[in-house]
N, C-alpha and C positions, 0 to 999 in steps of 0.2 A: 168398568167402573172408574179405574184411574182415567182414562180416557176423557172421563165425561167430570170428571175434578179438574183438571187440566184445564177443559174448555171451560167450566165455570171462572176459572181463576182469572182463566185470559179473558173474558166478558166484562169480570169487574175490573180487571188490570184498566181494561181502553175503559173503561167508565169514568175511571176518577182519573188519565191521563190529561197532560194540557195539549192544549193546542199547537200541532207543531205541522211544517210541509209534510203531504204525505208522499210515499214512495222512497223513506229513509232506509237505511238499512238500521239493524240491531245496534250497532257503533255510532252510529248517527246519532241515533236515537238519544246517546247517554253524552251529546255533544251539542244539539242546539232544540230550540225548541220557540215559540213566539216571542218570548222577550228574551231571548238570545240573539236572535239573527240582527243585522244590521236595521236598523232604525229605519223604515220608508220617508219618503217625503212628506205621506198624509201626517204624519205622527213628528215631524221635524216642528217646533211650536214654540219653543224658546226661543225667541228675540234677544237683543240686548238689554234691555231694558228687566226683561224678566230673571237674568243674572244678577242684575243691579237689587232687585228684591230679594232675590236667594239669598244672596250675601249678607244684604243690612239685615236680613231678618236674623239670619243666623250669628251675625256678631252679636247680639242684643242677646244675653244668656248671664245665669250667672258665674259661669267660670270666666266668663269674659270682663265681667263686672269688679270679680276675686283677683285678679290675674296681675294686679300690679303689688298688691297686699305684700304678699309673701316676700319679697324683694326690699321693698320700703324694711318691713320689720328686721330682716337681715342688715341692712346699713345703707342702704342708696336714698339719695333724695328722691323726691316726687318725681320730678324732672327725669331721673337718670333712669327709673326704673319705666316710665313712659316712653321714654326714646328705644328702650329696651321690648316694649311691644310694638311700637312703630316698624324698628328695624325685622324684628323678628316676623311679624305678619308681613311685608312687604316682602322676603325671602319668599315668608308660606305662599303669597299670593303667585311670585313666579315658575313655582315647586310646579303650583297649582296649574299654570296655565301649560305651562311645560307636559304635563299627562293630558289633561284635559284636549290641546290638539289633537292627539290622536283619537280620541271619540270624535270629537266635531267633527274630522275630517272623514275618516271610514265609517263613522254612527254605529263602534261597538263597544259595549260596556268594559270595564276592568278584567271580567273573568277572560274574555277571548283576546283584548291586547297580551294578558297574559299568558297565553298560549303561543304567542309568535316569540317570545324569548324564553319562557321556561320549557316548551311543548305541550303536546295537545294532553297529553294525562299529567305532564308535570307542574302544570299551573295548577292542578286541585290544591297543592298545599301552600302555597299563598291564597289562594279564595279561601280557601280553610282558615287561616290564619285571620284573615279581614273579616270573616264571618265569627265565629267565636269573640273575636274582641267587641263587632257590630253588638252582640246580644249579650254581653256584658255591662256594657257602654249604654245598652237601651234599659237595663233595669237599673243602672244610676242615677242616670235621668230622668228615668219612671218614679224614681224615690225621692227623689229635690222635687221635680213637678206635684209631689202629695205635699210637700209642705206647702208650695204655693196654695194648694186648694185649700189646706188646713187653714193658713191665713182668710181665704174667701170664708170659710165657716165664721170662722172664728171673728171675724168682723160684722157675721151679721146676729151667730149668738156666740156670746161670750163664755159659754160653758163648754164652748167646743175643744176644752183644753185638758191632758190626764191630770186624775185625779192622785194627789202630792199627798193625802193623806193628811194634812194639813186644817183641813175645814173651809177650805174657803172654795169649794164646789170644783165642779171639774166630773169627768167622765172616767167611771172606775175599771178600771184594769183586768179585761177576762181572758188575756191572753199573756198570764204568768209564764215567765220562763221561758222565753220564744225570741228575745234580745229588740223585740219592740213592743209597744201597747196599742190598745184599742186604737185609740185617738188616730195615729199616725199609721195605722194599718191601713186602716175606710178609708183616712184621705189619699194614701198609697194607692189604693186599689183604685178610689173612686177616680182618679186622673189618669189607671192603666186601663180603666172601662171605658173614658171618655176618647182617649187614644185611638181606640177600636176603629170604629168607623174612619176616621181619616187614612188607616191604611190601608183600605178598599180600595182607594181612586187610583188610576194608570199617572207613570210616572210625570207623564206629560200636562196631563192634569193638577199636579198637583200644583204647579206653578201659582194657582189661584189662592191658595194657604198663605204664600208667602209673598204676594203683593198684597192682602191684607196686615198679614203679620210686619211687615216690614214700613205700614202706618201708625199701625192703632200701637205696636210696642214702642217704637223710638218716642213717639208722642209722650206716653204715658212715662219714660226712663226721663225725658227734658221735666216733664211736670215734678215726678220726683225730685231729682237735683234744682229747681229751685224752691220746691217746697222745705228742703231741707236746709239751703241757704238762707231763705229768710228765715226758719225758725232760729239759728241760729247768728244771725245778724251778721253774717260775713262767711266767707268759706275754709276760716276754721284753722288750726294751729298748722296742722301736717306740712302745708303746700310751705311753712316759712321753715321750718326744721333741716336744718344741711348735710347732707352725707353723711355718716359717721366714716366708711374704711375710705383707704388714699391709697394711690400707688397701683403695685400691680394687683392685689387683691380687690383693688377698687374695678379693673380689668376684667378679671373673671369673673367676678361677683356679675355684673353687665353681660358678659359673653352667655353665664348661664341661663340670664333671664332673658335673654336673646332666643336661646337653643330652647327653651323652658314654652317661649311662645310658638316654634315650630314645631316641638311635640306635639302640641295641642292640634295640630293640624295635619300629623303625621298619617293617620287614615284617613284625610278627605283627600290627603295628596295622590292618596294612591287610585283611590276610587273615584276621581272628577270624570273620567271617562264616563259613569253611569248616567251623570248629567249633561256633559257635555255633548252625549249623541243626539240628544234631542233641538240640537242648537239648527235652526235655519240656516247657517255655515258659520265656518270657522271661527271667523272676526268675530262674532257673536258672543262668542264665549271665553274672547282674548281681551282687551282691553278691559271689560264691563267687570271682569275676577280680577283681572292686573289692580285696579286701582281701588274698586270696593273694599277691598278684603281689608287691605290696612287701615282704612278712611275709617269703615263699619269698627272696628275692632279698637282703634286708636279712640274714638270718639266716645267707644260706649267704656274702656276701661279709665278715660278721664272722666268722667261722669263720675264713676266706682271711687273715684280717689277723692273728688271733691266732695263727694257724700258722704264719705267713711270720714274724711277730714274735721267737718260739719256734726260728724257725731259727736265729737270732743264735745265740743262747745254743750250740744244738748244734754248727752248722757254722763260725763264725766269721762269716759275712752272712747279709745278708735274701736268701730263696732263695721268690719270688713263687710261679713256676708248683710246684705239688702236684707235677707229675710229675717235676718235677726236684730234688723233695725227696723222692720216693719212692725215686729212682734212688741218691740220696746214700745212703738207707738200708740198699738193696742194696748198695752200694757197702763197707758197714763191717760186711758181713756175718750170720752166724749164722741158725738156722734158725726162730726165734722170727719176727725180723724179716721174712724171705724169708714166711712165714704171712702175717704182716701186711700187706704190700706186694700181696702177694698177692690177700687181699680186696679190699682197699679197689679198688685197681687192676681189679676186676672189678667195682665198684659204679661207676668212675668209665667204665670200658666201657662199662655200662648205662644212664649216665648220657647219656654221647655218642649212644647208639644212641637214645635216646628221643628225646633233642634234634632228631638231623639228621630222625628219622622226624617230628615233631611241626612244627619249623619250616621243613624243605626237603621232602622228600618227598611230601607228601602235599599241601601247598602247589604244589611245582610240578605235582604229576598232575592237581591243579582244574585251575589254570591252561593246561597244555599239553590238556587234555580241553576249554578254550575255545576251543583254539587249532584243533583237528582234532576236533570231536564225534562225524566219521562212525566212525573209527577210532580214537582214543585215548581211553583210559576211565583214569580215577583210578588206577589196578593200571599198566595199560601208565604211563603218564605216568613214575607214581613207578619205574616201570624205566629210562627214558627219562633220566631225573635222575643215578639211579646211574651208568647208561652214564657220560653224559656226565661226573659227578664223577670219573668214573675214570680217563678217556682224557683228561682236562685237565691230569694232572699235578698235582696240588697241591703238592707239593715245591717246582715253581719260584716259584707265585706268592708261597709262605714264604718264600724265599730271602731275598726283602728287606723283612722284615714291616710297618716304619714304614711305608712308601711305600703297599704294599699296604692296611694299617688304616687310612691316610687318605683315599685313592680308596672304599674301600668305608664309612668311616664318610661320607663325603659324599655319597654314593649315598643317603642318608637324604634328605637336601634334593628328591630328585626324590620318593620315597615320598610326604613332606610333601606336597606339593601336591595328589599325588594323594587324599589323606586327607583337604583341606582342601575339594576340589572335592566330594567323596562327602558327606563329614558334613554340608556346607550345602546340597546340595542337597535329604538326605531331612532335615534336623530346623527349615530354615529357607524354603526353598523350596516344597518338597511336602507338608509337617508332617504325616509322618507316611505319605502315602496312597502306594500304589506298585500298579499293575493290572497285577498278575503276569504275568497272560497273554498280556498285548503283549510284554514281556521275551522273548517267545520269536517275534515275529512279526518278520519282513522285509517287510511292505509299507509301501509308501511313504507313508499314508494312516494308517500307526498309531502312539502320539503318542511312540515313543523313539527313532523314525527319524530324525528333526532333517533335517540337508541330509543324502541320501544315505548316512546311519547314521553319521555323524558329527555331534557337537555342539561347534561352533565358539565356543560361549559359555564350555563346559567348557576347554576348550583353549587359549583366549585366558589363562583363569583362575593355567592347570596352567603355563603358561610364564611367566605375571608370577610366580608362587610360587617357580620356580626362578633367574627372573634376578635378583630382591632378593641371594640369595646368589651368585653369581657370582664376585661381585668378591674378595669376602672370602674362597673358596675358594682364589684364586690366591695369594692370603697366606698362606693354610696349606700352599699347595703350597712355598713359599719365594719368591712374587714380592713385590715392596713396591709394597704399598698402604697407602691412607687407613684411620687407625686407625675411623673409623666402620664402614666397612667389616666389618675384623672385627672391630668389638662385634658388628655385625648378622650376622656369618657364626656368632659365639658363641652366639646366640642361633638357629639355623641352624634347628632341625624347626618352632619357634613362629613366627618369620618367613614360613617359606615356606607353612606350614599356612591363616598369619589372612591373611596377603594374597592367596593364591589363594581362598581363604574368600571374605573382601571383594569382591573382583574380580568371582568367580561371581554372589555377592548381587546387585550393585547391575548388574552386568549383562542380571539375569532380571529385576529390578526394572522396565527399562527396556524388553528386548523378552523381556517372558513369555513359559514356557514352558507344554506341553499336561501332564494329566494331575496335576494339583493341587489343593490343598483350602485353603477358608481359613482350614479352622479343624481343627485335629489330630484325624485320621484315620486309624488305622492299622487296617489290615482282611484282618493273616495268620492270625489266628484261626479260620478262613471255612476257611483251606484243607487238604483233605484229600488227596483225589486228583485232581490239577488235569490238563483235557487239554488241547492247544498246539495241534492241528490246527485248520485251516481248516475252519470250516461253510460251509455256504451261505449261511445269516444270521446274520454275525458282529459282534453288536449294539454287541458295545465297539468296533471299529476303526467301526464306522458311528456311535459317538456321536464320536469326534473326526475326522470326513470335512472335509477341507480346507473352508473358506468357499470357496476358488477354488483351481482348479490351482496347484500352488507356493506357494497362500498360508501365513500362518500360519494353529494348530491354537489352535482355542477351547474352549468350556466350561471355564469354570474357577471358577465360581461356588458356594457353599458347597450351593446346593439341586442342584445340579448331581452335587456331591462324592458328596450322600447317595444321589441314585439312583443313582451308576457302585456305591455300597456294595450296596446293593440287588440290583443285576442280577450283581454278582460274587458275592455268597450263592449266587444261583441258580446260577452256571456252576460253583461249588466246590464 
């Protein structure tokens, strides 16, 4: 009887498994699977061009829009705190391209580059780490994207609004005591139902999202910004108002909104590899993110400044969020406007919807597809995201924004390290060489298995990276600390980035690691259709066969490098 539960179990097990080589072993199994393995050629489909889209689509948001606000109101002129996104996306952009190589060039996502410097089970807790925040990060954005729709509502009937108890109409309130209302629930939902179907399509696929998104939104952000300029007969007081701080607080005030713009980008930094594998080669995916990122970002948060500027004049204040200046606009009525509100408010939908699909979704379905390869595939994942963005509530975690925007911009410092440990490992460590096909191996004998598939060199690295910032955290939390502190918490992704960096270097320096070259190496070029399974004569795990049980993993000599080049032609 057990016997015959057994086999029923195993029938449905392979029933709802994904798609993965067969002739894996049990280990295997919990290590790659079809959107795991390296990218094929068929499925290589990003262009440059089609980066160029990713990017403008994805600056066009409105935290992108926000993103100069907070700084202005602190004390910076216009000017200073723009320079301040300029320079801070221009970092992001090179952060960016900096990870991104290494997809483009071996076409494998974040979860398995992850693998060659933390080990083969020690990357679960960075993909862990990128996942959770992915499907946090998707129901925020699942929640600003319902007000867009609110606005689409609400511009075609004007009752689309809660009811104030006031008299003057509005939709009454059946979900008392639940820290949101009717109103702002349906249009919540109705923009995480509309999301649905977009995260069906394969990743390579989706490129066609965002060479729309990356027309119809820029289009519709220029249309606003001069709709807002003529209504107010010029662009408005803000852009003439001068610094208020001098000095060195003039300094750091800049530095933070510096660090402030490469937070925001602290998880696409780590995860470009996702997109970058699909790149037709490298250059592809270097230049077209080098120069987009800041162009796209810089452009759409001056847009945000000269509109918010421009409120002045109409409203009587600077009115930041777009959506709360769209709402003023419904608010003074007429059918012209209700039109207007209307577009735009459906570009800024499309806007959201690209985002949370580009930087949540698809980011967490790698990562949870690392998490469960036998069963979670990319598709299932990015469902898995939404679920859970859904059933989170994100209303509450809005509730108390400051609080909330500081724990998740600080969430950047744990990113950081992980960033710091990856980049030195393949551009200074490995230079370059990375042997795909162990990436997929579980024995103990092959050289990313470290102790027990963890790498304790990595992880020493990842935590000196996060405890530089610590201190200065608690300062931004409100505790009092040593002004050093937070200079160094100000300085918060570069911090944690060069000293887990450092750390890693001079740790490998000391007890070398297997699987390196000593002279730059890279050899994804080779790979087409790469197979994981075990042979019987598996020449690459037998050229790094322990010198002794438990010892360390040799070969690591430049004539060494050439022949693992050599014999990886042949296996690719």
């Amino acid at each position: 009887m057990e016997k015959v539960r057994n086999s029923k179990a195993a029938y449905y097990a392979n029933k709802i498994a994904v798609k993965s080589e067969p002739g894996l072993t049990s280990t295997q199994l919990m290590l790659h699977n079809h959107d795991l393995k390296p990218v094929e050629p068929a499925r290589r489909q990003w262009g440059p061009w089609n980066f160029v889209g990713f990017w403008v689509a994805d600056s066009f948001n409105i935290n992108t829009w926000m993103i100069s606000s907070a700084y202005i109101v602190d004390g910076l002129s216009w000017w200073q705190s723009w320079i301040c996104v300029w320079l801070g996306y221009s970092l992001a952009g090179a952060f960016v391209c900096t990870t991104g190589r290494i997809g483009a060039t071996y076409h494998i996502s974040f979860p398995v580059v992850a693998r060659s410097s933390f080990g083969i089970w020690g990357a679960l807790w960075p993909v862990f780490n990128r996942a959770a925040m992915a499907c946090i990060w998707y129901g925020v954005q699942a929640w600003i994207g319902g007000t867009c729709v609110y606005l689409m509502i609400r511009s075609i009937w004007n009752d689309w609004r809660n009811d104030n108890g006031n008299g003057t109409g509005g939709i009454k309130n059946g979900i008392p005591n639940s820290g949101t209302n009717t109103v702002a629930f349906v249009s919540f939902f109705l923009f995480w139902l509309g999301s649905l179907p977009a995260i069906w399509f394969p990743v390579e696929k989706i490129r066609h999202l965002f060479t729309v998104k990356s027309y119809f939104v820029p289009t519709a952000g220029v249309a606003f910004f001069i709709w807002a300029v003529v209504r107010a007969k010029g662009i408005g007081p803000i852009v003439y108002q001068p610094g208020r701080v001098k000095g060195s607080e003039l300094g750091w005030l800049m530095v933070r909104g510096t660090m402030s713009s490469i937070a925001n980008f602290a998880a696409l930094i780590i995860n470009d590899p996702d997109f970058a594998r699909f790149a037709k080669k490298p250059s592809d995916a270097f230049l077209p993110q080098l120069l987009t990122i800041p162009i796209g970002f810089g452009v759409t948060s001056f847009i945000g400044i000269i509109v918010s500027s421009s409120s002045v004049v109409i409203f009587g204040k600077p009115i930041w969020n777009p959506l709360d200046l769209l709402e003023s606009f419904l608010e003074e009525g007429g059918s012209a406007q209700r039109f207007g509100v209307f577009i735009i408010a459906a570009a800024f939908t499309l806007a959201q919807l690209g985002t949370n699909i580009a930087a949540n979704s698809v980011s967490a379905g790698t990562d949870l597809t690392a998490l469960a390869p036998r069963f979670i595939s990319i598709r299932r994942g990015g469902y898995v995201c939404a679920l859970v963005g859904l059933v989170m509530c994100p209303w509450n975690l809005l509730s108390s924004t400051n609080s909330f925007t500081t724990y998740l911009s600080a969430y950047s410092v744990f990113l950081s390290s992980i960033a710091g440990v990856m980049v030195c490992d393949y551009y200074f460590v490995r230079k370059g060489f990375l042997d795909v096909k162990q990436l997929y191996s579980g024995k103990r004998t092959a050289p990313y298995y470290f102790t027990y598939g963890f790498h304790l060199k990595a992880y020493t690295a990842y935590i000196a990276g996060i405890m530089i910032n610590v201190v200065g955290f608690a300062g931004a939390v409100g505790r009092d600390v040593p002004v050093g502190a937070k200079r160094i918490y100000d300085l918060n992704y570069f911090a944690g980035f060069i000293v887990a960096a450092l750390v890693y270097y001079g740790l490998c320096r000391i007890w070398p690691v297997p699987a390196t070259s000593d002279t730059w190496l890279e050899v994804g070029d080779e790979i087409t259709e790469l197979s994981v399974a075990y042979g019987d004569s598996d020449e690459s795990v037998n050229r790094y066969r322990d010198e002794e049980e438990g010892g360390v993993l040799s070969d690591r000599s430049a004539s060494v490098a050439k022949e693992r080049t050599e014999a990886t032609k042949k296996e690719y």
